[in-house]
Structure formats: C-alpha cells, structure tokens
C-alpha positions as CSV (number, residue, x, y, z in Angstrom):
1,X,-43.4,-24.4,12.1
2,X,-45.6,-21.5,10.7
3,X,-49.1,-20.5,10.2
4,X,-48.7,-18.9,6.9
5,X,-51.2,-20.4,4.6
6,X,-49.9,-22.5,2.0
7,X,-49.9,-21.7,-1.5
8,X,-52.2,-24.0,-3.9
9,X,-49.5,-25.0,-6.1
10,X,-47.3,-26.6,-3.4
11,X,-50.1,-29.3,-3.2
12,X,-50.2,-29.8,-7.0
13,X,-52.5,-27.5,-8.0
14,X,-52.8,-24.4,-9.9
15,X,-54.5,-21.3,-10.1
16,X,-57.4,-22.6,-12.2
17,X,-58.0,-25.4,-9.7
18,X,-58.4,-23.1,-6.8
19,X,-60.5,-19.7,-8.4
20,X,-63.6,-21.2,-10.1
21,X,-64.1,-19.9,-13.4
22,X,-60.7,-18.2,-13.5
23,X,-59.9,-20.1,-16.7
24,X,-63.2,-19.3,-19.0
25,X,-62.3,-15.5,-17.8
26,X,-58.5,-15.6,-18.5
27,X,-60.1,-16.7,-22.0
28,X,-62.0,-14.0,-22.8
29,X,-59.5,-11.3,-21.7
30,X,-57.0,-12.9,-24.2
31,X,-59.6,-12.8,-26.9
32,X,-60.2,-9.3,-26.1
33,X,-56.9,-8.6,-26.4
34,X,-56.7,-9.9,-29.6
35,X,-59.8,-7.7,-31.1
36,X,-58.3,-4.4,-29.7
37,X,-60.7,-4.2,-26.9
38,X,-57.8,-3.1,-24.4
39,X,-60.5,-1.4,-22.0
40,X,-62.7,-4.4,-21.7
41,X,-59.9,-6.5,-21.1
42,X,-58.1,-4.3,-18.6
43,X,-61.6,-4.4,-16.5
44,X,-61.8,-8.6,-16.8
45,X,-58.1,-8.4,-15.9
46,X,-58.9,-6.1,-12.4
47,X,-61.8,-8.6,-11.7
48,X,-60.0,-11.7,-12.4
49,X,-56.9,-10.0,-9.9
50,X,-59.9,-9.6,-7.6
51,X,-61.3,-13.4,-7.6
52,X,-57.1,-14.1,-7.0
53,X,-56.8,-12.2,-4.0
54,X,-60.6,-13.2,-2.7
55,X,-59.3,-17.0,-2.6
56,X,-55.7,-15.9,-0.8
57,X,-55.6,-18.6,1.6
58,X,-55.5,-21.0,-1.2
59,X,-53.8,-18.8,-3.8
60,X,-51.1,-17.7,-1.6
61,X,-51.9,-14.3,-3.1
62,X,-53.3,-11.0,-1.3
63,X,-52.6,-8.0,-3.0
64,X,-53.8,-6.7,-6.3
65,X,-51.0,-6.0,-7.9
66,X,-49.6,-9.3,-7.9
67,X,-52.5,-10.7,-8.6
68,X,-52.9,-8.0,-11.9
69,X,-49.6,-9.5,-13.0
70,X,-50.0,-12.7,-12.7
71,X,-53.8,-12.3,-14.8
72,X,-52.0,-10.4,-17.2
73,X,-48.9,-12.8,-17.9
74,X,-52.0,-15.7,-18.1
75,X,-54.3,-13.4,-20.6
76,X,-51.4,-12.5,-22.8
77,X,-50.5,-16.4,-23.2
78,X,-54.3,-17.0,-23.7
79,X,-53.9,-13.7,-26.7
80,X,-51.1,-16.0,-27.9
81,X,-53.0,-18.7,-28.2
82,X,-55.7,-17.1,-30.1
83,X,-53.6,-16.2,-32.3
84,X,-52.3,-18.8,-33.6
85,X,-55.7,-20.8,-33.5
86,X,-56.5,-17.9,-36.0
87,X,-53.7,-18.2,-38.0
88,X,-53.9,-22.0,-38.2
89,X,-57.5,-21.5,-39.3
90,X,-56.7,-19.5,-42.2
C-alpha cells in the first residue's frame, strides 16, 4: 500500500469539482483567447496552473508546468466553444 495522495478523478471527480471557481476562470481565458487578448489570458492561465497545484492533494497535480498544460488544453476547448456559440449566433 502507498501514501501517495490520490488523484480526484479516481473517485469520480474532475478538476472543476476539486478547484473552486476553476471552471468560471477556464471561461474567461477561452474568451480571451478568442478576442486576441493572448497576454491576459496567458496570466489567467499561470493563475489558474497556480489554483491546480495549490489543491495537489486532491488534483494529483504539483508542478506548474503540468498544471499550465492541462489549463491550456481546457482554455483552448472553452476558445472552441466560443466559437462556435459565435458562429451559431450569427
């Protein structure tokens, strides 16, 4: 047996369960992403990373870097999204 914490999703539950607010802020870095506003959203992204790795016990995550991947694979889904809100509304 080991002490390694386990991560969140092995008990059915995902990122946004486990880092309050994570969600609303994955939101606005994709819609920053879709105005242009790389440098904004490259700052959300580091803070987002930041709230990953603050909650590693329950994340399963502890280093920035991973965690700056994982926000960015999540922001460019939410940019997706956007997107096609946009182009549906048009």
């Amino acid at each position: 047996m080991t002490d390694e914490p386990r991560a969140a999703w092995a008990d059915g539950k995902t990122l946004y369960d486990v880092v309050p607010a994570l969600g609303d802020v994955i939101e606005i870095i994709g819609r920053d992403l879709v105005l242009g506003e790389y440098p904004l959203a490259r700052a959300t992204a580091e803070m987002a990373a930041a709230m990953i790795v603050e909650q590693r016990e329950t994340t399963g995550i502890g280093d920035e870097g991973t965690a700056l991947l994982v926000v960015r694979a999540l922001a460019e889904s939410a940019a997706a999204t956007e997107r096609a809100i946009d182009a549906s509304d048009s």
